[in-house]
N, C-alpha and C positions, 0 to 999 in steps of 0.2 A: 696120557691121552689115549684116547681109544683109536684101536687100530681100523684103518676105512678099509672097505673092499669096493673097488668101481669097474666100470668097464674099461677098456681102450675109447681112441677116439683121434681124432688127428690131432699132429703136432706140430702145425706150420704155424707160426705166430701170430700175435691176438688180433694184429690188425689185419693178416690177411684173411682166417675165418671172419672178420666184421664184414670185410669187402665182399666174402663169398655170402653171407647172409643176408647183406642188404640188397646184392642184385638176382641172386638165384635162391633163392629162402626156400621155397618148397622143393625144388628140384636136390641141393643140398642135404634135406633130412631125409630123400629117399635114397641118395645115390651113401650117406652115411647108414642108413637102414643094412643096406644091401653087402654095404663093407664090412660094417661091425656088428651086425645082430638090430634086435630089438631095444637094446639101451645101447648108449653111447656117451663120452664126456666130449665137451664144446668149454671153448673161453673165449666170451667175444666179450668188447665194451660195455654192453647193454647191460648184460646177467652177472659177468665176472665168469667165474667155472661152473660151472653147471650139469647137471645129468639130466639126459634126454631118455624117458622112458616111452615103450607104447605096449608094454603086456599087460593084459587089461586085469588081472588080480594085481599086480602093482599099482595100476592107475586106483583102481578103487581101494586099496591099503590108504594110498595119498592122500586119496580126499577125502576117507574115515580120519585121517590123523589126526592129535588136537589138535587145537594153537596152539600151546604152550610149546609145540613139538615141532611143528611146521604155520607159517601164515603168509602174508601178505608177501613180494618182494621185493626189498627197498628197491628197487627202481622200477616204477609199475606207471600208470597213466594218474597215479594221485599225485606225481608231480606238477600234472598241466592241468589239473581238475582240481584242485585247488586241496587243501588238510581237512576240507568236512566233507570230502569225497566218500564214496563208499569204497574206491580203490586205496585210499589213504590209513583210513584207519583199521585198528588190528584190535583182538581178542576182546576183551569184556563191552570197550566202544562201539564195534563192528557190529555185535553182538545186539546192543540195544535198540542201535539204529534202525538194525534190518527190521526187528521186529515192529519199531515205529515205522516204516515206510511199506511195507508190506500190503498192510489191508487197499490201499490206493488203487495197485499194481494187479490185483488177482481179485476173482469170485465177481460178485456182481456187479461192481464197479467198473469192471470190463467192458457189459452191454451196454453203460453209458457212452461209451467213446465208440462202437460202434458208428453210430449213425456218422460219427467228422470224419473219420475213415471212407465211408462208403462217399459221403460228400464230396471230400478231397480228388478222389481216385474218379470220380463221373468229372468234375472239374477240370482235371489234369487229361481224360480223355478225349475231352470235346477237342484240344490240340493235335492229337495224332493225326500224321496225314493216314492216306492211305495208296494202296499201290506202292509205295516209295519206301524202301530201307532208313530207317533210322534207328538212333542208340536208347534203348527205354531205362539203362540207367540215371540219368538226368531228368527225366520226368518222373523216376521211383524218389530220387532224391528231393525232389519240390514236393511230393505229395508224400513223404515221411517227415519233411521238416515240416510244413503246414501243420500236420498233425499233431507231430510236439510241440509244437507252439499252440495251437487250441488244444489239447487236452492235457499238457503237460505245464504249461507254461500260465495258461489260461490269457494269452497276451490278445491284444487284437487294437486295431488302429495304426496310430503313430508307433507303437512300441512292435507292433507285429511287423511292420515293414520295415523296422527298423533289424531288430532279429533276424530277418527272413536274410536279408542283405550281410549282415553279420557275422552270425551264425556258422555257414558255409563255410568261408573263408579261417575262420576259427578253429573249428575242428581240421580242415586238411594240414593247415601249420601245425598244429597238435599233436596229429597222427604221427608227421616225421619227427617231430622233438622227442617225441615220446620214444623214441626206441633211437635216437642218438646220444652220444655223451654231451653233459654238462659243460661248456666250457668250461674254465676257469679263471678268462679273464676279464667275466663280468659280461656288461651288456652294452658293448660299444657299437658304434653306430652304426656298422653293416652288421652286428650279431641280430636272427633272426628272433633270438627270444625276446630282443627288445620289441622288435613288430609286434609278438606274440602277447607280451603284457602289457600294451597301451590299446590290443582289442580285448584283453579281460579288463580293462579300467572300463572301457565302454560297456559291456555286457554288465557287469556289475552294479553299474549307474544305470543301467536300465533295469535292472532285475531290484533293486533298493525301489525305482519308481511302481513296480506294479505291485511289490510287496505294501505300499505306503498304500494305495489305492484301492488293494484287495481288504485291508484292513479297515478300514472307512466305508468298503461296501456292511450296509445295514441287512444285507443279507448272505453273510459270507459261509453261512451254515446251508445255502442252498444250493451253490455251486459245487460242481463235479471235478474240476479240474485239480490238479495233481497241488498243485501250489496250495491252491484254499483249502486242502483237505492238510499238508504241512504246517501251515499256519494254526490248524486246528488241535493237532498233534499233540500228546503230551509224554514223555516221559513218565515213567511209573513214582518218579520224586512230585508229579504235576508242573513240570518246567518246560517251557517248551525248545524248539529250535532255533538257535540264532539265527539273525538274518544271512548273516557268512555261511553259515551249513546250510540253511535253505539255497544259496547261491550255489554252492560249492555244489548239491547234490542236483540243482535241476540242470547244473552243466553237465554231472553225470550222466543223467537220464536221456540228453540231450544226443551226448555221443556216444554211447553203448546203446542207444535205440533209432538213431537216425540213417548215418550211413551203413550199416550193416546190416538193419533189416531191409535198407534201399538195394542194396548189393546183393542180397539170398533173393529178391523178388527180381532180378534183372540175371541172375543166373538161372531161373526159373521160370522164365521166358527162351532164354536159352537152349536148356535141357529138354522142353517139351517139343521145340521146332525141331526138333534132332529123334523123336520117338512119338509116331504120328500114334501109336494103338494106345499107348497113354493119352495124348491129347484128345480123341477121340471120345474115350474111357469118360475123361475129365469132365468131357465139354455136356454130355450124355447125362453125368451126374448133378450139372452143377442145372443143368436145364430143368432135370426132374426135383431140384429139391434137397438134393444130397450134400454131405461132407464128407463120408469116410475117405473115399480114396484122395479129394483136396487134401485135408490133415494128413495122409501117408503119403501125396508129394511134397508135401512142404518138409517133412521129414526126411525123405528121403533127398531132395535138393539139400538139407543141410549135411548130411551124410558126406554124401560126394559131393560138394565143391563148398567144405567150410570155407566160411571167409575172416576166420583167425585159425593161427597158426598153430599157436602154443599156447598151455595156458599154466599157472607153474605156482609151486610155494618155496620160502626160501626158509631152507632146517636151522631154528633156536636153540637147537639141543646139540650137544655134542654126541655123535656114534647113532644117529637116528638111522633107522632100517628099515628100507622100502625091500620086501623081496626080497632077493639075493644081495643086494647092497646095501652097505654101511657107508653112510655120506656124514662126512662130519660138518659143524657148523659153520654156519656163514652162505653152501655152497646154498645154489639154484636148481629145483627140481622141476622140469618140466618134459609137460605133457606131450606128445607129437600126437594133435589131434586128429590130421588128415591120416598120419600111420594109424591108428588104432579102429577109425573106419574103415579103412581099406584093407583091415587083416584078414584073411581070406576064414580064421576059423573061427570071428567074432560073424562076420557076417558074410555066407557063401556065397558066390560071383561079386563078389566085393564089388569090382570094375563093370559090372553091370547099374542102369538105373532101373531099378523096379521097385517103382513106391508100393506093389503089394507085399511085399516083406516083409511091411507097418501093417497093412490092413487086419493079421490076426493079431497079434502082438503088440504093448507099446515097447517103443525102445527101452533096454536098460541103461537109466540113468548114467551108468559110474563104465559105458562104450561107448554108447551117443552120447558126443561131449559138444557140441556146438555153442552151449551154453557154462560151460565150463561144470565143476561140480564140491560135493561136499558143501562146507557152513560159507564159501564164499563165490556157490551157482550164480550167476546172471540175475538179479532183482525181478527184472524185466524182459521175462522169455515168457510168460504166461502172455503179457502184450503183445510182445515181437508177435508169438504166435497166433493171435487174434488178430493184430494188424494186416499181416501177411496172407491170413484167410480169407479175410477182407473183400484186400487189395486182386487179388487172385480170382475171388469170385466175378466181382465187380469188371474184372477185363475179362474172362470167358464170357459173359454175357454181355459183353459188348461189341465184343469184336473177334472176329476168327483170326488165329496167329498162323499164318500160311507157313509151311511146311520146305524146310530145307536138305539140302543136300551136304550143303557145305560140314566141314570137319567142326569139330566144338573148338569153341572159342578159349586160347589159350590164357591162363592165370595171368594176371598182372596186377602188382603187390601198388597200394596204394599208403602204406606205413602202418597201418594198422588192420585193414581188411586188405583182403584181393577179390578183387572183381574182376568179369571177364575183358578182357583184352579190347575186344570193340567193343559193348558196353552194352553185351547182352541185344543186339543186333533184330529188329525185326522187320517184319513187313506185314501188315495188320488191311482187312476188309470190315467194314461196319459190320454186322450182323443183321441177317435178314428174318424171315418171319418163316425163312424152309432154317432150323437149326440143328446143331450138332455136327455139322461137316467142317472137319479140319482140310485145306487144301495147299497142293504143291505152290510156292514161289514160281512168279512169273519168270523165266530165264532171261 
């Protein structure tokens, strides 16, 4: 057997790092950064034993690696998103998939969804008060789900409201099963997973009825929506996708593109009330026309305040070698994404916001990891980031986000993202016809 080389790491038992990981997660892999270096070993429930890397020639070795070498790791979010997940499957399947589902997701199929975006988000506006503090991630969250549901889902009526109601509830149970252990004694009466799979029976039997329906449409080749371009799909054998994978994968789409792009735009609301010369910059830009410096806060929001943690492969090969370590099979290799943005010599004043950092440069892919990277990147970051452009434009030019004093709003883990603690916190004025003026909160 080949001989491992690993780092140190703590050695208080498996269930007390789980306890420390479920309530202090970020605070844990810094206050572990600081103790042990840049890599570290962990063994919690979730992962099993695992290496935490954040030196960025190791990250990107990682996400060069094969599959044959490193992939997917058995305990990922394809347990709750069902085996024709894109988080489920591995090497040559993963492989075909992505390739079938790609064209939907990127290039000019984008500017179609567009317009349900810009729709949603004037919608969801006409609600804001004004004068008055309130949480704008609940309102990013309706008008991210809206969205997936018209451009993803292609649902609308009975099925839409039905979803809308759904949906929600779906993915938060999800999120915590998704990073707790499996019982093992089934799915007795208070077990939440039983909650959890009598709302995928129902999601399921709705997603069977618009598949039935989008098929029967006589014009199913003129729709844009994410479904009807699946249904159209083929495989290079010319077979298409079962209706279980079409399932499996619009629950994907669903929860890697709902709450989390709802949570980067409520932390970006956030970050701007806290940095009036960016806001300003923003408002100035978005009045005349422009994008750049939008696209380099949106980046720059994902930088500093990712809203996933980790993001990991688990080693096939015995004696596999990231860097200076030899991890032998079985273990979990993951990423510390908020460490490897914050490292002071990947990107200088780390702890500073300043979306011009982006403005000459894009980010390199394999340090700005928000979207995770390598053959098993985010699907759906070319949307996130169309949506969130959006979404971003569409409220600068609606409304002036009044200008705070207050401290930034503290992380709070929601099982699968973290989002800000008061929920991305504003106080919003309609927008008048004098514009571009960012102003202080009334006291």
């Amino acid at each position: 057997m080949t001989t491992t080389t690993l780092p140190p790491g703590p050695s208080t038992p498996r269930f007390v790092q789980a306890a420390y990981a479920l309530t202090v997660p970020r605070r844990g892999l810094y206050q572990m950064r600081d103790r042990y270096g840049d890599a570290f070993t962990v063994n919690v429930p979730t992962f099993g034993n695992a290496l935490i890397i954040s030196d960025p020639a190791e990250v990107k070795q990682l996400f060069l690696a094969s599959p044959d070498d490193v992939d997917k790791p058995d305990r990922n979010l394809g347990r709750v998103l069902g085996p024709g997940s894109m988080f489920a499957l591995v090497g040559e399947e993963h492989r075909r998939r992505r390739k079938l589902l790609a064209p939907p997701l990127h290039g000019r199929r984008l500017a179609a969804y567009e317009r349900i975006v810009e729709e949603e988000t004037t919608r969801e506006l006409a609600t804001w008060p004004q004068d008055r503090a309130f949480a704008t991630l609940p309102s990013m969250m309706r008008v991210t789900l809206n969205v997936i549901l018209r451009a993803v889902f292609g649902a609308e009526g009975a099925e839409f409201s039905v979803l809308r109601g759904l949906l929600p509830r779906f993915v938060k149970l999800g999120s915590w099963l998704a990073v707790l252990p499996v019982p093992k004694a089934g799915h007795g009466r208070w077990n939440p997973w039983r909650r959890f799979l009598a709302m995928r029976a129902e999601y399921d039997a709705i997603v069977e009825r618009l598949i039935t329906k989008a098929e029967r449409d006589g014009h199913l080749d003129e729709r844009d929506d994410v479904l009807s371009l699946m249904l159209q799909s083929r495989y290079y054998d010319d077979s298409p996708m079962s209706r279980s994978d079409i399932a499996d994968q619009l629950l994907t789409l669903l929860a890697a593109g709902h709450e989390t792009t709802a949570t980067t735009l409520a932390w970006a609301v956030e970050r701007l009330r806290r940095h009036p010369a960016v806001l300003r910059s923003l408002v100035e830009e978005v009045d005349a026309g422009g994008s750049a410096l939008l696209e380099a806060t949106i980046l720059e929001v994902q930088r500093t305040r990712p809203v996933v943690d980790l993001v990991g492969r688990q080693v096939k090969t015995d004696g596999f070698q990231v860097g200076r370590w030899i991890v032998p099979e079985g273990y979990v290799v993951l990423v510390g994404i908020a460490l490897i943005h914050d490292n002071e010599s990947v990107f200088p004043n780390a702890r500073t916001f300043d979306p011009t950092r982006f403005l000459a440069a894009r980010p390199d892919l394999y340090q700005w990891i928000p979207f995770g990277g390598g053959t098993r990147r985010c699907l759906g970051a070319a949307f996130a980031g169309m949506e969130m452009n959006v979404v971003l434009r569409t409220v600068l030019r609606a409304v002036t986000l009044m200008l705070t004093d207050e401290p930034g709003e503290r992380w709070h883990s929601r099982g699968i993202a973290n989002a800000p603690a008061k929920g991305g916190r504003t106080i919003v004025r309609r927008r008048t016809a004098s514009r571009g003026q960012a102003h202080r909160a009334p006291s």
